[in-house]
C-alpha positions as CSV (number, residue, x, y, z in Angstrom):
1,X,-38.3,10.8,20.6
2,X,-36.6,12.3,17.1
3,X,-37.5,9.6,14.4
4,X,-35.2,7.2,13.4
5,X,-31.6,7.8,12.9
6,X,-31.8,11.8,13.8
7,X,-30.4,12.7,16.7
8,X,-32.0,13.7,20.0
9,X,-31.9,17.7,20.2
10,X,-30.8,17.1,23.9
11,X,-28.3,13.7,23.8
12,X,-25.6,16.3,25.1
13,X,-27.9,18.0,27.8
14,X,-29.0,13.8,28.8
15,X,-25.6,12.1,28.7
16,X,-24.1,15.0,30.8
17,X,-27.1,15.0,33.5
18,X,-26.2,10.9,33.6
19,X,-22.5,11.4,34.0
20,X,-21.9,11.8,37.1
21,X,-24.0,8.8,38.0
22,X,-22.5,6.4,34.9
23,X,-18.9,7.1,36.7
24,X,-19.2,6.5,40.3
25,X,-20.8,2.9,38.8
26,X,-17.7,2.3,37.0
27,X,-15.5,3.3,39.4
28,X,-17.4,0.7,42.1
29,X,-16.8,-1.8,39.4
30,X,-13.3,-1.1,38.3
31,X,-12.0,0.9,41.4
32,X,-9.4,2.9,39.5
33,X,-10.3,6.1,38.8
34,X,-8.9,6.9,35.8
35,X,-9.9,3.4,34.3
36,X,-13.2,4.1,35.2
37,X,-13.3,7.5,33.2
38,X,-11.8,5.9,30.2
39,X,-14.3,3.4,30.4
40,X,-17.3,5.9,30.5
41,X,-15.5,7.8,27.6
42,X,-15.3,5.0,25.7
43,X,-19.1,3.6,26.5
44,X,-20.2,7.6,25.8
45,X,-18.7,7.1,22.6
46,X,-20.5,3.6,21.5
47,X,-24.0,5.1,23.0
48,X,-23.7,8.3,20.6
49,X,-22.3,6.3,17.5
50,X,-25.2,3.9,18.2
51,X,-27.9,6.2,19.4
52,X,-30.3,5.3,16.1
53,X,-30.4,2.1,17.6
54,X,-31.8,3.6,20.7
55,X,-35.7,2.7,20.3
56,X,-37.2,4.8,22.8
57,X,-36.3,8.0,24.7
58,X,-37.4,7.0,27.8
59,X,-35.3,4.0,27.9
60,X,-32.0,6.1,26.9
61,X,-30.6,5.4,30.9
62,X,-30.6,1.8,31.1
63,X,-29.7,1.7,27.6
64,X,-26.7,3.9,28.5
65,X,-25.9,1.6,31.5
66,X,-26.2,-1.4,29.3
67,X,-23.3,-0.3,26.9
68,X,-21.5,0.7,30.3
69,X,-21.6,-3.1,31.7
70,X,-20.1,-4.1,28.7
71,X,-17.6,-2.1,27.8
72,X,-16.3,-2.5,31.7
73,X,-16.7,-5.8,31.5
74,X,-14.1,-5.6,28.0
75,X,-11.9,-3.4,30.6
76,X,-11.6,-6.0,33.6
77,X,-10.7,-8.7,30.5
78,X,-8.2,-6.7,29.4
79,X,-7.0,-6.0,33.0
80,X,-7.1,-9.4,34.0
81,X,-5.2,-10.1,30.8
82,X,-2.2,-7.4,31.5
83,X,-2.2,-8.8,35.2
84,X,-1.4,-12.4,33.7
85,X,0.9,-11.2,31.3
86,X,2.3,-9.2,34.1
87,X,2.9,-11.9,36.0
88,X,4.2,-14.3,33.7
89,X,6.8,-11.9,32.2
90,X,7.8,-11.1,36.5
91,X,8.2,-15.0,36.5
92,X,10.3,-15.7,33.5
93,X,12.3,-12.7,35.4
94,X,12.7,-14.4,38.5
95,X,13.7,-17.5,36.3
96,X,16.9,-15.8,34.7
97,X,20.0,-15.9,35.9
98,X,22.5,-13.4,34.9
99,X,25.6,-16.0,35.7
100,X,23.6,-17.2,32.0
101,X,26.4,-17.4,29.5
102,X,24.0,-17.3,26.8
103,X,22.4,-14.3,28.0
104,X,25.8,-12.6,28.3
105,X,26.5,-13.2,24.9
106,X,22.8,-11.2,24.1
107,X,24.4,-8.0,26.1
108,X,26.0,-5.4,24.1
109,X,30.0,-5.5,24.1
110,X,30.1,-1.4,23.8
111,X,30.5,-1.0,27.3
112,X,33.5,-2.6,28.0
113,X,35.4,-0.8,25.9
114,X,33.8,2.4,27.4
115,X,34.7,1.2,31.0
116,X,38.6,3.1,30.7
117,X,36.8,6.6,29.9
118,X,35.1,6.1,33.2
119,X,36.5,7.5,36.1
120,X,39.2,5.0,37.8
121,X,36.7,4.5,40.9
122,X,33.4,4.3,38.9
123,X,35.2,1.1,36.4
124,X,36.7,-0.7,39.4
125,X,33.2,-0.6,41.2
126,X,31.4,-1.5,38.0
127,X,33.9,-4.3,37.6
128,X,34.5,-5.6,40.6
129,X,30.5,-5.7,41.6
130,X,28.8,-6.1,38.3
131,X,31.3,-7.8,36.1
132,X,33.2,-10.4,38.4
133,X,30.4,-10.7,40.7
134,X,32.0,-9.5,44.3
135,X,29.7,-8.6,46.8
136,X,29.4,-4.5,47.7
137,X,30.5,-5.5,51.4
138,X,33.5,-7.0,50.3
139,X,34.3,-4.1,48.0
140,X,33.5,-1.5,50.5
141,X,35.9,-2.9,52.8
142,X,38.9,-3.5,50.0
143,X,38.4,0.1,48.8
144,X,37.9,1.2,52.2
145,X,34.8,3.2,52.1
146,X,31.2,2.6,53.6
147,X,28.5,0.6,52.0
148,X,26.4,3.3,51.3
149,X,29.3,5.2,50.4
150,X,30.1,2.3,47.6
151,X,26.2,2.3,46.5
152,X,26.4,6.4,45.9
153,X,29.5,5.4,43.8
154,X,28.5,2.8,41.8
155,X,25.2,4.5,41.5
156,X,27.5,7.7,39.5
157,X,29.6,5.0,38.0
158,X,25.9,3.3,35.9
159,X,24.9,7.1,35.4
160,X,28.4,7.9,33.6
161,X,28.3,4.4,31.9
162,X,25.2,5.3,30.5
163,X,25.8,8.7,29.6
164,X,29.0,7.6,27.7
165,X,26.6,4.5,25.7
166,X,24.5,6.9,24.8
167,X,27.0,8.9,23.2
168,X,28.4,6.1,21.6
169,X,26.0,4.3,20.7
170,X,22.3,6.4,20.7
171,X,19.8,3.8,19.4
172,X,21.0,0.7,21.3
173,X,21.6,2.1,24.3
174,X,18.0,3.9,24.5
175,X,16.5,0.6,24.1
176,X,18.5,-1.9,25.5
177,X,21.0,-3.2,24.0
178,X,19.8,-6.8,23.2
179,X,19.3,-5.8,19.2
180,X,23.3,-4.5,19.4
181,X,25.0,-4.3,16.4
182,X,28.1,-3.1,17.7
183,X,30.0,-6.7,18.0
184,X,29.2,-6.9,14.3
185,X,31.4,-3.8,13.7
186,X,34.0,-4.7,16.3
């Protein structure tokens, strides 16, 4: 072993001969591939930014494997965490309703006034479905069409709503119109 705090000569020739071995073990543990080579990466990384605190040479491996443990165990908190807050944000989802007068006030105003620069059939789909709330069979059969007919319509109609937002508006409409300004200037 090099003396304290020098590196070994072959730490690159070592930690690459162990690689191979380190990742199928985090990938048993994690089963996701590409979490599992982050998490080697990152566990790499601590070993060779620690390695004067290695003691002995022989003991590199299960040295190595103890960092590994840890730092996977870090990653399945930090899944577990996302998962929750995953969940929790799918739940508050589920909880809102869009018939929400308060959340209609959040919604940016811009698009109404776009909705006459849409073609005739893409703002009376948009309308009739989205903004008074008519279901797409009952449209369909007023506008005589077919339902799937109605959904590649209304489908266009979002696309050129969008387009025309974008135009009008760039940053709110690229992320979401709930910090609007536009009813300030209106």
């Amino acid at each position: 072993m090099a003396p304290k705090g020098e590196p070994m000569d072959d730490l690159n020739e070592r930690l690459q001969e162990h690689l191979a071995a380190l990742t199928a073990f985090a990938r048993r543990r994690l089963g996701d591939p590409e979490l599992a080579a982050d998490v080697v990466q990152e566990s790499l990384l601590k070993a060779v930014t620690k390695i004067d605190q290695l003691q002995d040479e022989d003991s590199l491996l299960p040295w190595l494997y103890r960092i590994l443990r840890r730092t996977t165990v870090d990653a399945l908190r930090a899944k577990g965490a996302e998962r929750e807050r995953i969940a929790r944000l799918e739940a508050e989802l589920a909880e809102t309703s869009w018939e929400d007068p308060a959340l209609h006030a959040e919604v940016c105003g811009c698009f109404r006034a776009l909705l006459p620069l849409l073609k005739p059939e893409h703002a009376e789909v948009l309308v009739a479905i989205d903004l008074e709330g008519e279901s797409p069979p009952d449209v369909a059969a007023r506008l005589g069409i077919t339902t799937n007919n109605l959904k590649v319509r209304r489908h266009r109609a979002r696309k050129q709503l969008r387009q025309r937002l974008e135009e009008t508006c760039r940053v709110c409409a690229a992320h979401g119109c709930l910090d609007c300004s536009c009813k300030e200037t209106q």
